[in-house]
C-alpha positions in Angstrom: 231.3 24.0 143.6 232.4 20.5 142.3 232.2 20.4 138.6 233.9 17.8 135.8 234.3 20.4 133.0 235.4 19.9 129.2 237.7 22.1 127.5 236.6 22.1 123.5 239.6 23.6 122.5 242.3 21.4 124.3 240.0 18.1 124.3 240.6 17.4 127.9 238.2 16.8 130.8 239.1 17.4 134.3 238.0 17.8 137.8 237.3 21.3 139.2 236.8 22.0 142.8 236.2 25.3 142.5 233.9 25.7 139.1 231.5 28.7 139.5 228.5 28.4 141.4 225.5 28.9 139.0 222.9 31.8 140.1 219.7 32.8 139.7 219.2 35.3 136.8 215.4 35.4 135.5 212.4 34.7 137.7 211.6 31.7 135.9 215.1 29.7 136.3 215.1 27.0 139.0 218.7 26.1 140.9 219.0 22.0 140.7 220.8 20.2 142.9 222.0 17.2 141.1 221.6 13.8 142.2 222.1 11.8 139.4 224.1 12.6 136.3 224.9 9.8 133.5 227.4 9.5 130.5 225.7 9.4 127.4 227.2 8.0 124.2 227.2 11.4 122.9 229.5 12.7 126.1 232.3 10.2 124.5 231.9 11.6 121.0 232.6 15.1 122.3 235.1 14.3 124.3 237.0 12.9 121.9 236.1 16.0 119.4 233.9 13.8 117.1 230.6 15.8 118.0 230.1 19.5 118.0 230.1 21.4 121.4 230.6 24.8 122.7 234.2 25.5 122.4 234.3 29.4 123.7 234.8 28.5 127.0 235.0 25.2 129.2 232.1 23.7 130.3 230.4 20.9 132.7 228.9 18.4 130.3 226.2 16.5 131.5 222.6 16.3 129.8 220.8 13.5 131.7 220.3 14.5 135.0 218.0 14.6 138.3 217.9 16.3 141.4 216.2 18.5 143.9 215.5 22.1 143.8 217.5 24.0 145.6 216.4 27.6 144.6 213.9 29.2 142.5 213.1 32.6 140.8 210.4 34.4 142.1 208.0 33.7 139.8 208.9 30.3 139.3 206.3 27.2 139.9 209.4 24.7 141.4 209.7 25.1 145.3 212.6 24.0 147.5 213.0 20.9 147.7 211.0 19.8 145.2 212.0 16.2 143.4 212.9 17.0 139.5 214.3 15.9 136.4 216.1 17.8 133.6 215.1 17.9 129.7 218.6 19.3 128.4 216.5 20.8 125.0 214.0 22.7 124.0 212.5 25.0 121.0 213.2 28.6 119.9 209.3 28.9 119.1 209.9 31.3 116.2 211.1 29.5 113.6 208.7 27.4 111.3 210.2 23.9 112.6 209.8 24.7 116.8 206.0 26.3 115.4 205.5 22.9 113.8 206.3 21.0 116.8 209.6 19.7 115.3 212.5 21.2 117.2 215.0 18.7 116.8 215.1 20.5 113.5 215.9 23.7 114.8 218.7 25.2 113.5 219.5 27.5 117.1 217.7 25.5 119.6 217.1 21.5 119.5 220.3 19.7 119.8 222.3 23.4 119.4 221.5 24.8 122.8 221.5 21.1 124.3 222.1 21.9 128.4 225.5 19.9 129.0 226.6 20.2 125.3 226.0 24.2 124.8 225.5 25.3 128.4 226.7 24.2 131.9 225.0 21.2 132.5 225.0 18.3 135.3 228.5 16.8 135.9 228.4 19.5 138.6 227.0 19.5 142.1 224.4 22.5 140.9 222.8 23.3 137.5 220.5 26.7 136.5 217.7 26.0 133.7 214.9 27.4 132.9 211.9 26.5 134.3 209.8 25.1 131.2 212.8 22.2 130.9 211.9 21.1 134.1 209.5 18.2 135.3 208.5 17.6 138.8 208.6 13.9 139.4 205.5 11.9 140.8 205.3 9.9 143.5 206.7 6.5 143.0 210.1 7.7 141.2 213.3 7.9 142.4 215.9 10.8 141.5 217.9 7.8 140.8 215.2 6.3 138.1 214.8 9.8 136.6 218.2 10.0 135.8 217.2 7.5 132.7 214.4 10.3 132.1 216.4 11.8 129.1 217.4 8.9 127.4 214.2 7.0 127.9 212.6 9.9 126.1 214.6 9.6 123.3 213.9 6.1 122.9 210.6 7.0 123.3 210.5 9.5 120.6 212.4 6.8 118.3 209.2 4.5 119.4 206.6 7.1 117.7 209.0 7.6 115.0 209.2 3.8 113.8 205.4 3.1 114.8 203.2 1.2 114.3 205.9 -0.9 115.9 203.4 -4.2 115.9 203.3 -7.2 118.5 204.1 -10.4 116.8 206.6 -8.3 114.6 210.0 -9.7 114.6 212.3 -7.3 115.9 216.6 -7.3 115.7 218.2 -4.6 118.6 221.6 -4.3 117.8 224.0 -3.3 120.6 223.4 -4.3 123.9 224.5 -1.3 125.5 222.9 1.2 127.8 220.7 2.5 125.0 220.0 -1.1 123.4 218.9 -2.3 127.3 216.5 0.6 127.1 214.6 -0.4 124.4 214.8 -3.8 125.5 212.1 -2.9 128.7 210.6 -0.9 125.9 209.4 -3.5 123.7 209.0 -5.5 126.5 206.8 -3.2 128.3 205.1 -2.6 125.3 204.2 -6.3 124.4 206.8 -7.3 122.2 208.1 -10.9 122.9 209.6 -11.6 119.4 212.6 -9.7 120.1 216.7 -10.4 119.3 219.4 -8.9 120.7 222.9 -8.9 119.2 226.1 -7.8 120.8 229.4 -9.0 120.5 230.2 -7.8 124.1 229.2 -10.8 126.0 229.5 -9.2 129.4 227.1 -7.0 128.0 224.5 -9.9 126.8 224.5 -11.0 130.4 223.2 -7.6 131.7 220.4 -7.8 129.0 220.0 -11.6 130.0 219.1 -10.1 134.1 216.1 -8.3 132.7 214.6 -11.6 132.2 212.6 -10.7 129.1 212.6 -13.9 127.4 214.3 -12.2 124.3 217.0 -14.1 122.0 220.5 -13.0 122.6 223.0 -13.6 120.2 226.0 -12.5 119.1 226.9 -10.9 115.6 228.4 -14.2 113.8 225.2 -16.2 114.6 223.3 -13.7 112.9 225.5 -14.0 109.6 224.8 -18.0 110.0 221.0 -17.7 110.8 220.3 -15.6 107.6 217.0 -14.5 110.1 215.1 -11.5 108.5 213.7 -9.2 110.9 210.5 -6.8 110.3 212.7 -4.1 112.5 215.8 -3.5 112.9 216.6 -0.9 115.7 220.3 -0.3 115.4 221.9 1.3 118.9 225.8 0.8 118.1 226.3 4.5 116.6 228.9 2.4 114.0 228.1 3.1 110.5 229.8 0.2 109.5 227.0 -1.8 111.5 224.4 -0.5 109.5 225.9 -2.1 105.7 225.6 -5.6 107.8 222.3 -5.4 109.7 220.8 -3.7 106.7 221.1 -7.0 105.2 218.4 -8.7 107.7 215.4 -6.9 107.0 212.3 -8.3 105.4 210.6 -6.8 102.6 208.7 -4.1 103.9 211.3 -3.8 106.9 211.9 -0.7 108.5 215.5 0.1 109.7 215.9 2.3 112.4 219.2 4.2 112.7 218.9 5.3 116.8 222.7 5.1 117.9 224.2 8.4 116.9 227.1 7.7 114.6 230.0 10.6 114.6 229.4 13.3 111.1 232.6 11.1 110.0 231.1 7.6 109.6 230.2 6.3 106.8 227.8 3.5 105.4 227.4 1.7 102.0 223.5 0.2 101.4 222.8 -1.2 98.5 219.9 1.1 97.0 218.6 -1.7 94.5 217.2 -3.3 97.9 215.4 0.3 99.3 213.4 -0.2 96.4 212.8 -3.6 95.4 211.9 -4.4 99.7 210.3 -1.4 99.8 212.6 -0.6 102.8 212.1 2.2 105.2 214.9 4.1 107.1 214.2 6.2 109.9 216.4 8.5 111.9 215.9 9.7 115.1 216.9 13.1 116.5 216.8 13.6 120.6 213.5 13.7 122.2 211.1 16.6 121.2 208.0 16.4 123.7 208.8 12.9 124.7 209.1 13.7 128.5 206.1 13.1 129.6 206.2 9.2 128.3 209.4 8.9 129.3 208.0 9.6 133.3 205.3 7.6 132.5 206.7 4.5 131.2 209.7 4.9 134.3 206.5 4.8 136.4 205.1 1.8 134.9 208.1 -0.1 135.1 208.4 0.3 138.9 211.9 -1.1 140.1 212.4 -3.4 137.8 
């Protein structure tokens, strides 16, 4: 089959017209025919060796994807030709963290059995997973939509994470890229109309401006001269260098949340004086344990838009 596979050693990606068909090995596995594969943030960083990835052997990266089944094991509950998406994690289940229902902690599964980072995963024309990491999608939603299934449900789970996010709270998304457009319609969706948006990119500020939210975009230098504070700051650049400027702009009480995933090398100065005399609250936020089923949800709700 057709596969773009990554080479951990060598640091190269290439095309492969002849990658090795995946096959059936338990009952359970279902055989996805992908549709609709994207490039996450994260895909860059390993590509350029700044994230860790499975290095043993090449690989087809690739952990947002949707498709069709194609095949199924025989005890499987996917049939051919079924419509499905692709959650690209999931939990050991025997150590205290995946029994607590906090597997992005895990230190075997979670991000470090990630489908597309640790195993052969969607850049390719097929893809084997186990059946419990699949979703069946309901009428209404495209393979093409889904494809925004995995990294709406990381949004989603930085959503719980930061809530109670409050309407009439004023909110600062920094970066305007795929991830900062996603939790653009989030807010939105959710009710949120006191929203900024700051990117430097202004190509990318006229993307956000096509969603027709209503929401203040701005780039960086206005926000030096405004001297705005913000109740939350949602920061989706992945620059640690980002996060000693925005940290400046939150109100007492202000949550920041650090959603872009920044390379192990960067680094970021805050000033702790002001953690304690705002008060301030910073949250991470680690892939997307049981946030699936919101992500489909809120995809659904949306509707073409």
């Amino acid at each position: 089959m057709e596969a773009v596979v990554f080479d951990g050693q060598a640091l190269t990606l290439k095309y492969d017209a002849q990658y090795p068909m995946p096959k059936i090995v338990n009952d359970t596995d279902v055989l996805v025919k992908v549709e609709y594969a994207g490039i996450c943030g994260t895909d860059l960083h390993i590509i350029q060796g700044e994230f860790p990835a499975i290095k043993d052997r090449p690989l087809a990266l690739g952990h947002e994807f949707s498709g069709i089944v194609h095949d199924a094991g025989k005890a499987s509950i996917f049939k051919k030709g079924q419509k499905v998406v692709v959650d690209p994690n999931r939990a050991c289940n025997l150590c205290d963290f995946c029994r607590k229902g906090k597997y992005q902690y895990c230190l075997t599964a979670g991000i470090n059995s990630t489908i597309g980072i640790w195993k052969d995963g969607g850049w390719a024309q097929y893809c084997c997973v186990p059946q419990d990491q699949v979703y069946a999608l309901p009428d209404g939603i495209t393979t093409e939509q889904a494809g925004l299934c995995e990294p709406y449900s990381c949004v989603a789970h930085g959503f719980d994470r930061a809530s109670p996010l409050l309407v009439g709270e004023k909110i600062l998304i920094v970066g305007a890229g795929i991830i900062g457009n996603l939790w653009v319609t989030t807010l939105h969706h959710h009710g949120h109309r006191d929203v900024t948006v700051s990117e430097m990119n202004k190509a990318r500020l006229d993307i956000v401006k096509k969603l027709d939210t209503g929401f203040r975009l701005v780039t960086p230098d206005v926000l030096e001269k405004d001297k705005i504070l913000y109740d939350v700051i949602i920061d989706c650049t992945g620059v640690g260098k980002v996060m000693e400027i925005s940290f400046n702009y939150l109100k007492p009480g202000g949550k920041y949340v650090l959603f872009g995933c920044c390379p192990p090398t960067h680094q970021a100065s805050v000033n702790p004086y002001q953690i304690y005399d705002k008060e301030l609250t910073i949250i991470g936020v680690k892939i997307n344990p049981f946030s699936f089923p919101n992500a489909i949800g809120w995809i659904k709700a949306m509707g073409s838009r």
